[in-house]
C-alpha positions as CSV (number, residue, x, y, z in Angstrom):
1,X,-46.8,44.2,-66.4
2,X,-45.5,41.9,-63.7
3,X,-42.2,40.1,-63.6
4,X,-43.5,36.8,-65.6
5,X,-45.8,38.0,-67.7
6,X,-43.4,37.9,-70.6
7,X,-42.5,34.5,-70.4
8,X,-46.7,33.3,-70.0
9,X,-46.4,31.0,-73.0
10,X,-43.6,29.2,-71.4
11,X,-44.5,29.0,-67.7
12,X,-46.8,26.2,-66.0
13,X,-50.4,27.2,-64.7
14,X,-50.6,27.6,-61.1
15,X,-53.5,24.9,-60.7
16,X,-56.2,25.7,-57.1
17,X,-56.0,23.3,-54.9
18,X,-52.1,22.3,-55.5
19,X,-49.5,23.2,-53.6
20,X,-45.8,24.6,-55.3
21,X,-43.1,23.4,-53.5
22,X,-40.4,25.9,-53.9
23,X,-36.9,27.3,-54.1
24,X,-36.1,31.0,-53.0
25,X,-32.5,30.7,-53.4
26,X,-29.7,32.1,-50.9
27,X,-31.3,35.4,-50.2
28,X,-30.9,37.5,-52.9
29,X,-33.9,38.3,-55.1
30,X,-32.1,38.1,-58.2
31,X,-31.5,34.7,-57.7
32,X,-35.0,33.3,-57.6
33,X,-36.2,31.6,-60.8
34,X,-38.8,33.2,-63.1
35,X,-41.6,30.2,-62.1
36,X,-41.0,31.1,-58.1
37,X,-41.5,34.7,-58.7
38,X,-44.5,33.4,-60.8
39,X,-45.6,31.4,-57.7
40,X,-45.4,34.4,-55.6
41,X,-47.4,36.5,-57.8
42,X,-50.4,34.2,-58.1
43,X,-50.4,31.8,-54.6
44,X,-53.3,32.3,-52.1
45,X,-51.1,31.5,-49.2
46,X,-47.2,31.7,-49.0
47,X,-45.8,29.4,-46.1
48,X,-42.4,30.5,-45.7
49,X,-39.0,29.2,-43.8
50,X,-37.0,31.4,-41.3
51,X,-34.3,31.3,-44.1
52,X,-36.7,33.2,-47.2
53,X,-35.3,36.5,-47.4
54,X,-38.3,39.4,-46.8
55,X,-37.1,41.1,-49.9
56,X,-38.5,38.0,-51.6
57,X,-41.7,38.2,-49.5
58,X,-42.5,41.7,-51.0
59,X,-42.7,40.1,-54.6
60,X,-45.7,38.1,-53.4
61,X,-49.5,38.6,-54.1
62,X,-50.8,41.4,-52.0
63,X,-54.3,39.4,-51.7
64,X,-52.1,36.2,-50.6
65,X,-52.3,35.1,-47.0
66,X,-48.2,34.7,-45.7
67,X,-47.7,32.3,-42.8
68,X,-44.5,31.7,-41.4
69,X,-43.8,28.0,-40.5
70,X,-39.9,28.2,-40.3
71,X,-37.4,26.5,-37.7
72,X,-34.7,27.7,-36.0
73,X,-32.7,25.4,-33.6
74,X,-33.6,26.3,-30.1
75,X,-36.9,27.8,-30.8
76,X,-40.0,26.6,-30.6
77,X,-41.6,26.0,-34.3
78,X,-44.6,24.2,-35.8
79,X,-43.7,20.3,-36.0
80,X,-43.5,19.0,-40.0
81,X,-46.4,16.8,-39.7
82,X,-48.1,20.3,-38.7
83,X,-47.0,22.0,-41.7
84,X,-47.7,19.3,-43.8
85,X,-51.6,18.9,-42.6
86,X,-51.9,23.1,-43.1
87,X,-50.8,22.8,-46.9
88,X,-52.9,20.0,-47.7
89,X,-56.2,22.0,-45.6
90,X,-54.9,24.8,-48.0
91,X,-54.6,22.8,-51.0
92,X,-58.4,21.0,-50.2
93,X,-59.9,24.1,-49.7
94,X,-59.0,25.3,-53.4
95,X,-56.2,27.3,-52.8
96,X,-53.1,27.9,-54.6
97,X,-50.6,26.8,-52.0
98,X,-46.9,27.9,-52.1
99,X,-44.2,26.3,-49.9
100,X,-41.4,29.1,-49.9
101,X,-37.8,27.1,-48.8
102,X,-34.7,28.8,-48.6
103,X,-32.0,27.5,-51.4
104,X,-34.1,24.1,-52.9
105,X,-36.2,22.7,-51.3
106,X,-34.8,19.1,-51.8
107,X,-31.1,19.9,-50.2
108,X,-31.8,19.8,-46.7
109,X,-35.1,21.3,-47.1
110,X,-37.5,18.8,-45.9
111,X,-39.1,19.1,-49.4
112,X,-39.0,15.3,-50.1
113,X,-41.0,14.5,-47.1
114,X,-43.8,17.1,-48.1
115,X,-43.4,15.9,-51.0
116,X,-44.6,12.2,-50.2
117,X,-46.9,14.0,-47.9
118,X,-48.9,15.4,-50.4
119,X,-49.0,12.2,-52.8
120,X,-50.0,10.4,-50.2
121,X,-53.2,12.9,-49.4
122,X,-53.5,13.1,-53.1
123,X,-52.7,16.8,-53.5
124,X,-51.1,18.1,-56.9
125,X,-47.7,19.6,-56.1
126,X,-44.9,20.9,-58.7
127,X,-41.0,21.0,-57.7
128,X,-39.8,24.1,-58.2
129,X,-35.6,24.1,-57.6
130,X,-33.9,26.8,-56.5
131,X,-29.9,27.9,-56.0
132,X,-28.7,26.0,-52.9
133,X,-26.9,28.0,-50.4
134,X,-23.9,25.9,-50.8
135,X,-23.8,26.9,-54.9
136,X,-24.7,30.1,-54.2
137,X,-22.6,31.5,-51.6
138,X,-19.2,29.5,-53.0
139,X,-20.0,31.6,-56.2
140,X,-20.9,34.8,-54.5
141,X,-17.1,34.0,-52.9
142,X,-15.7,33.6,-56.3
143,X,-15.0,29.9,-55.2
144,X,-15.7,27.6,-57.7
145,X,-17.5,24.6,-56.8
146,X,-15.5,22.6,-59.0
147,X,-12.4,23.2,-61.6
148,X,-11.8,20.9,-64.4
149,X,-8.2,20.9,-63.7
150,X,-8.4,20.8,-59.7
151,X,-11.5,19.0,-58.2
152,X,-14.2,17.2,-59.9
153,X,-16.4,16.2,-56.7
154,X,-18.6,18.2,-54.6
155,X,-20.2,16.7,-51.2
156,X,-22.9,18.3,-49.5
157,X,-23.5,17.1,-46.1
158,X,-25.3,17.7,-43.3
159,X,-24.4,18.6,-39.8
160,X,-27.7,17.5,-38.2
161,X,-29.7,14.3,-38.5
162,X,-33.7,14.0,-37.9
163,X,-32.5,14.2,-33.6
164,X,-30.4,16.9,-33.6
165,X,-27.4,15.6,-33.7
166,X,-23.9,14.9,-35.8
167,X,-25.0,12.2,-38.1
168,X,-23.4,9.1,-37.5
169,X,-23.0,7.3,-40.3
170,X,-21.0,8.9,-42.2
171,X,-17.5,8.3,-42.9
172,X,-15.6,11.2,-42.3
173,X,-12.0,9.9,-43.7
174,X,-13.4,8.7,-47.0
175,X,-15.4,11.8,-47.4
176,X,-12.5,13.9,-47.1
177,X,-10.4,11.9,-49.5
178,X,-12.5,11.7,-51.8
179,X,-14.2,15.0,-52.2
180,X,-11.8,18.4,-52.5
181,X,-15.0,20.7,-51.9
182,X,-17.0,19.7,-49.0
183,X,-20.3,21.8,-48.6
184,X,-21.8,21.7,-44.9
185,X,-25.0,22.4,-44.0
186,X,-26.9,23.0,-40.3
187,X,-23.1,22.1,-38.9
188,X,-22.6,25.3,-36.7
189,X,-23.5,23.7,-33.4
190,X,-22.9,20.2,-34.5
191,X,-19.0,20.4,-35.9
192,X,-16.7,19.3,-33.3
């Protein structure tokens, strides 16, 4: 019996010629939702970010072609328009296509631009959400992101716009006054 198999009658069918745009969560294994696993078990092709843990990899469909389209800043790496065009080739040649993202794939992940991608070339994607790094490792810290009786605000912000850089526009004093728990993201290089 595989991983899903006792939750078929509440889990989606994995349609040919879509594409699942998906969450694997911080890292750990544990943490990736039932209908990813389920994507992982039944995709003909697995494009995966540099941040999808290889644990998680192992889960997937033996028969399943795994292509590794990640970024790292500094290296060189496919372009998004060129990871875009290979899902939908996927997706038009029949195959079940699953776009593997570290945490979700709509926090910082790029996932709302495939997203329109795909409805724009008319391919049939799902959303499937997975545990942001910036939920996940607060918790794995025993930090809460929020306290009823301390902080009711959480920010998550980026530390890197579509060039590279510190974003601009946004205001840094306000942020900080009024959010207790500020989550940053890509920020390492970026932070002064």
């Amino acid at each position: 019996m595989t991983l899903t198999q006792g939750f078929k009658f509440i889990l989606p069918a994995f349609e040919s010629g879509t594409v699942w745009l998906a969450g694997a969560g911080p890292g750990d294994p544990g943490l990736l939702t039932l209908l990813a696993a389920k994507g992982l078990q039944e995709a003909d092709v697995v494009m995966y970010d540099a941040l999808v843990n290889d644990d998680i990899l192992d889960i997937a469909n033996p028969a399943a072609s795994l292509e590794y389209v990640g970024k790292r800043a500094g290296v060189k790496s496919l372009k998004q328009p060129e990871i875009t065009a290979r899902m939908v080739a996927h997706a038009r040649a029949g195959k079940k296509v699953l776009r593997l993202k570290g945490g979700d794939p709509f926090i910082f992940g790029r996932g709302g631009e495939e997203s329109i991608e795909l409805a724009r070339a008319g391919i049939g994607f799902r959303i499937i959400p997975g545990v942001t790094a910036g939920i996940g490792g607060l918790a794995y810290a025993g930090i809460p992101a929020t306290h009823r009786d301390i902080n009711n605000v959480v920010s998550f912000v980026t530390g890197r716009d579509a060039t590279g850089n510190l974003p601009v526009n946004i205001d840094w004093e306000s942020l900080a006054a009024a959010s207790p728990v500020i989550v940053f993201y890509m920020a390492l290089k970026t932070m002064p």
